[in-house]
C-alpha positions as CSV (number, residue, x, y, z in Angstrom):
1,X,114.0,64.5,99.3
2,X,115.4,64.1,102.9
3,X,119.1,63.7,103.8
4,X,118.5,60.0,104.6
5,X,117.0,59.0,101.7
6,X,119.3,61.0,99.1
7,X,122.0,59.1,101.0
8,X,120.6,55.8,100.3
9,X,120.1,56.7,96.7
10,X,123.9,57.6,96.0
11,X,125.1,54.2,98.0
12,X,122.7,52.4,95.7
13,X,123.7,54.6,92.8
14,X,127.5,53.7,93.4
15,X,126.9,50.0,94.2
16,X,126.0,50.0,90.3
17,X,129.5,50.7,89.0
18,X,130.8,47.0,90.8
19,X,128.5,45.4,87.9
20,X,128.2,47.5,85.4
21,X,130.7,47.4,82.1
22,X,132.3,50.3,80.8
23,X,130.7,52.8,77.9
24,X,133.9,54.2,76.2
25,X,131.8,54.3,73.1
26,X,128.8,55.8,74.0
27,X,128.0,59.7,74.2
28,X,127.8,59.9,78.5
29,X,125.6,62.1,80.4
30,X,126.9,66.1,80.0
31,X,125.6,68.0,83.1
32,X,124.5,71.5,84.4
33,X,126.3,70.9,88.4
34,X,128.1,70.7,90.6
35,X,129.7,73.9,89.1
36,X,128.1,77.3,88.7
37,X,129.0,77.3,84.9
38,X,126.6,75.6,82.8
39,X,127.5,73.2,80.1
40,X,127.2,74.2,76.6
41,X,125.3,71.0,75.9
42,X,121.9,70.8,75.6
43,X,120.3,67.1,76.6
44,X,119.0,65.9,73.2
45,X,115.9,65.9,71.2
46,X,113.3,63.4,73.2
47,X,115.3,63.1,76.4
48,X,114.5,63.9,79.6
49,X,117.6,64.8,82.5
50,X,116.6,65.3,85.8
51,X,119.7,66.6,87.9
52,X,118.9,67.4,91.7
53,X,120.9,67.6,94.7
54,X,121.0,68.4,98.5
55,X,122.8,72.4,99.4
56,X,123.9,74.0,102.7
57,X,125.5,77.5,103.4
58,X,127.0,78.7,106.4
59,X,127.3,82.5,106.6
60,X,128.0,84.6,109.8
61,X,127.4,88.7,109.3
62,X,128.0,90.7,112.3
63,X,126.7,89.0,115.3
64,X,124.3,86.9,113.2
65,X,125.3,83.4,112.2
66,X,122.5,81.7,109.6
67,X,122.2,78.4,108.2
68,X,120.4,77.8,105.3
69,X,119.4,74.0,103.8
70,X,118.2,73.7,100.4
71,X,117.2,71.0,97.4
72,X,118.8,72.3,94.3
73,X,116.5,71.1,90.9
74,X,116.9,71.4,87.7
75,X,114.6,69.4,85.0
76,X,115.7,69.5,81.6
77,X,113.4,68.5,78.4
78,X,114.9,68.5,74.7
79,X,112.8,69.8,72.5
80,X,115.0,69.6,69.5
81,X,118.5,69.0,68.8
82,X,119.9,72.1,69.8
83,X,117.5,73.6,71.8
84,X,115.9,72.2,75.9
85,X,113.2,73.2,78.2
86,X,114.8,74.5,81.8
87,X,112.8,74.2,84.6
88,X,114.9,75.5,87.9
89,X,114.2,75.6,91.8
90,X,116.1,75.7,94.7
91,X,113.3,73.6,96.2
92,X,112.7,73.0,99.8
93,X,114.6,75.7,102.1
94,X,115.0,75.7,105.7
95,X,117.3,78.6,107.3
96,X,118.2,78.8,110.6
97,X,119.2,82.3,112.2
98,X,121.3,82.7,115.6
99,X,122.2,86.2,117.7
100,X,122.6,87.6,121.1
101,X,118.4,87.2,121.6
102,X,118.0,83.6,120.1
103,X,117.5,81.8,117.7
104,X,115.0,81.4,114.8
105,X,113.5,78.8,111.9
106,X,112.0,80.0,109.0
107,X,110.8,77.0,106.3
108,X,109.2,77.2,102.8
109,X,109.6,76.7,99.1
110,X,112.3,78.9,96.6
111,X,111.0,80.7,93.7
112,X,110.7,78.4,90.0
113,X,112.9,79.9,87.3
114,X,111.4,78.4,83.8
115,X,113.7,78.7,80.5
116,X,115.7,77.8,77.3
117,X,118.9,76.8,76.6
118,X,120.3,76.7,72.8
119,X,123.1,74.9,72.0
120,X,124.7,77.4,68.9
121,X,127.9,75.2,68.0
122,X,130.2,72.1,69.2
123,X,133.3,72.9,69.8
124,X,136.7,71.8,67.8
125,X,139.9,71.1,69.9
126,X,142.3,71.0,67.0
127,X,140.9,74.3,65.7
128,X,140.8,76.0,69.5
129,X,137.3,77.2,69.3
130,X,135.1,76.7,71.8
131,X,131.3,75.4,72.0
132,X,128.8,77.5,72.5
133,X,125.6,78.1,74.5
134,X,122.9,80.3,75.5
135,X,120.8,80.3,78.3
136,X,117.3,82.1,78.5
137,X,115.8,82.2,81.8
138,X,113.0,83.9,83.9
139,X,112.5,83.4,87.6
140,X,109.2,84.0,89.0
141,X,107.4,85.2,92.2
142,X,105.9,81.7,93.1
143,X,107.8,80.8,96.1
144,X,107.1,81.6,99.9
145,X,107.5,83.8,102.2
146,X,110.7,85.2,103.2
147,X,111.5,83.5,100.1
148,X,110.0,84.5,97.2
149,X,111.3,87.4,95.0
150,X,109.6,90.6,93.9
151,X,108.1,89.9,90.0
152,X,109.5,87.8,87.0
153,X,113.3,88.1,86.9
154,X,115.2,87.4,83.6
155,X,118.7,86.8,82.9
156,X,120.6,86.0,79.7
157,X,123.7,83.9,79.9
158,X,126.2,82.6,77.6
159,X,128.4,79.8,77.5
160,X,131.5,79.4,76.3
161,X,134.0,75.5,76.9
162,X,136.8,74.8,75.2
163,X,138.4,70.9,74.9
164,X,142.4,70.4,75.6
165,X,144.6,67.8,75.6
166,X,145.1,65.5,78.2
167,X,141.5,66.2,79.2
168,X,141.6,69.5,80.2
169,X,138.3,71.9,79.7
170,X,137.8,75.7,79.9
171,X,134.7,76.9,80.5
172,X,133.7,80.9,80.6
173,X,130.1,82.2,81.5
174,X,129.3,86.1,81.1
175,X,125.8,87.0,81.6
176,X,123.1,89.9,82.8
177,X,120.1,89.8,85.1
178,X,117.2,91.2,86.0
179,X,115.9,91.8,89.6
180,X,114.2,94.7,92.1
181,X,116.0,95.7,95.5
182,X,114.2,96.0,98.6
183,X,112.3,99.0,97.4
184,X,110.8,97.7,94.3
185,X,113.5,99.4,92.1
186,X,114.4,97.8,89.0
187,X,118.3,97.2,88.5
188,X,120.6,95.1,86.1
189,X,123.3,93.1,87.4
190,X,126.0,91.1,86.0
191,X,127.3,87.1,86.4
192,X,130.9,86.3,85.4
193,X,132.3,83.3,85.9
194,X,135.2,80.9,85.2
195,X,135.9,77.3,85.7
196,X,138.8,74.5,84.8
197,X,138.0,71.2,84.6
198,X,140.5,68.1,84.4
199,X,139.1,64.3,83.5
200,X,141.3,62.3,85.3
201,X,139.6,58.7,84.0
202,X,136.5,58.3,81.6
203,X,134.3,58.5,84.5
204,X,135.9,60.7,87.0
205,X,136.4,64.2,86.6
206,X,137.2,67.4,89.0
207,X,137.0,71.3,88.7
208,X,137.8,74.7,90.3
209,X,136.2,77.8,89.5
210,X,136.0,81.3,90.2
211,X,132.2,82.6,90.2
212,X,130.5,86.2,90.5
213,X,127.3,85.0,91.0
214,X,126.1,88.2,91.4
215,X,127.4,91.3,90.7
216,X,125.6,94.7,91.7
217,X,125.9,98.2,92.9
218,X,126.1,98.1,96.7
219,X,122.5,99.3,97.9
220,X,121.2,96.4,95.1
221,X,122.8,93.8,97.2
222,X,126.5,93.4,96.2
223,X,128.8,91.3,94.4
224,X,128.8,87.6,95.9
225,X,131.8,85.8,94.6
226,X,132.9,82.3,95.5
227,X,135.7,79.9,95.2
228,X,134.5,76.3,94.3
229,X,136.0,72.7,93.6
230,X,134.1,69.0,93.0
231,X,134.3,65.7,91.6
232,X,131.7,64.3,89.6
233,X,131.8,60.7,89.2
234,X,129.7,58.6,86.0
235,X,128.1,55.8,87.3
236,X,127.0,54.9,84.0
237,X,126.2,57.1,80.9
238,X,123.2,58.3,81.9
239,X,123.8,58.7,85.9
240,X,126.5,60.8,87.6
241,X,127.0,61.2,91.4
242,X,129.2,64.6,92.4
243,X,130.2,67.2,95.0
244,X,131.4,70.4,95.4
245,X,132.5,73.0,98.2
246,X,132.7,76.9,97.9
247,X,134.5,79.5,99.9
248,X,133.1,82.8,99.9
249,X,135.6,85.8,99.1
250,X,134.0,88.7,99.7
251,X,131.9,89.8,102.5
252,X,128.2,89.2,100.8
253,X,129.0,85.6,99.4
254,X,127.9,82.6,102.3
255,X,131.0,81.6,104.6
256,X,131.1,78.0,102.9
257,X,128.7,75.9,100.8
258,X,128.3,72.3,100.4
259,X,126.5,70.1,98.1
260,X,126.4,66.7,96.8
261,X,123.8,65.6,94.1
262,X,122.8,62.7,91.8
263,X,121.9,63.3,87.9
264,X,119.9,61.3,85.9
265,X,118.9,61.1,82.2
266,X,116.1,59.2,80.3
């Protein structure tokens, strides 16, 4: 999907809420983005939620500034009540390099992450427990060059969101992965992350969030850790439009991020 067409598809997607009545009373669209905290909902048994965006980072490391454009995918199939089919990509990427000798392009395809995602228990407000999730998932070595990864990479997350009142969420996601450094040396790493949400109306909602997307030893890459915020608006119940920005904090995360994307469920 190209930037001019994923542009006409949001204006057409928000032209919809002029018409369309409201669906207090209906179970809306739960979704994976724009945060880096997944939801502890899984889609449903028989349904089909396609949620896919457009991505751009901005990073500048020594005298090297790089630009990186990507299409965020996630396809998500319920195979039960409590349990979904993930299948993951960062899709088309094109990064753009820049230093004292010139410039450079380099174009191709991420690597496809396949998985599960069980959905263990709702959560109860008035009891202050939270729901819970877990999230299975393997990347594997099928994208291309510069971009692909060394071997099948698993991780293991778990989700945790609690409910407040006046629309207030809390969402906590500690996790472990799988990968190989530049050597072809296996290592663990860690994800931690946290985010608050706030609904300000039944179809407009915002978050910030603190996320260590990746948290490793020093020679295995670092720990990238960035500061995000979004909206995410429901255009109906099964159709949300959203955007987020992150800051990196430390050296190894991207200078800033952007994306904006458009989810869908059938």
């Amino acid at each position: 999907m190209n930037t001019r067409s994923a542009l006409g598809l949001g204006l057409w997607a928000l032209g919809l809420t002029c018409s369309l009545p409201t669906w207090a009373d209906d179970e809306s669209i739960a979704t994976d983005r724009p945060d880096f905290v997944e939801s502890s909902d899984v889609v449903g048994k028989g349904r089909i939620q396609l949620e896919t965006s457009l991505a751009w980072e901005r990073d500048r490391q020594g005298g090297t500034r790089t630009r990186l454009g990507s299409t965020p995918t996630l396809l998500r199939i319920g195979v039960a009540d409590a349990w979904e089919l993930r299948f993951e990509t960062d899709g088309r990427l094109r990064q753009r390099s820049t230093d004292s000798t010139g410039s450079s392009t380099t174009r191709g395809w991420s690597d496809l992450a396949v998985g599960v995602k069980w959905h263990q228990r709702d959560g109860d407000e008035a009891a202050g427990t939270p729901g819970i999730g877990w999230l299975l998932h393997a990347d594997l070595d099928s994208g291309s060059g510069a971009f692909r990864g060394q071997g099948v990479r698993p991780s293991l997350r778990m989700v945790a969101e609690w409910e407040f009142a006046g629309g207030w969420t809390l969402g906590v996601m500690p996790g472990l992965y799988r990968d190989r450094d530049e050597n072809g040396h296996h290592y663990t790493g860690a994800i931690l992350a946290a985010v608050v949400g706030k609904s300000f109306t039944d179809t407009l909602r915002g978050f910030v969030e603190l996320s260590g997307q990746q948290l490793a030893a020093a020679r295995h890459g670092g720990r990238v850790v960035t500061l995000d915020a979004g909206v995410a608006w429901l255009l109906t119940r099964d159709l949300q439009l959203d955007t987020a920005v992150s800051r990196g904090v430390n050296a190894a995360a991207p200078d800033w991020s952007w994306t904006v994307g458009l989810s869908t469920r059938f």
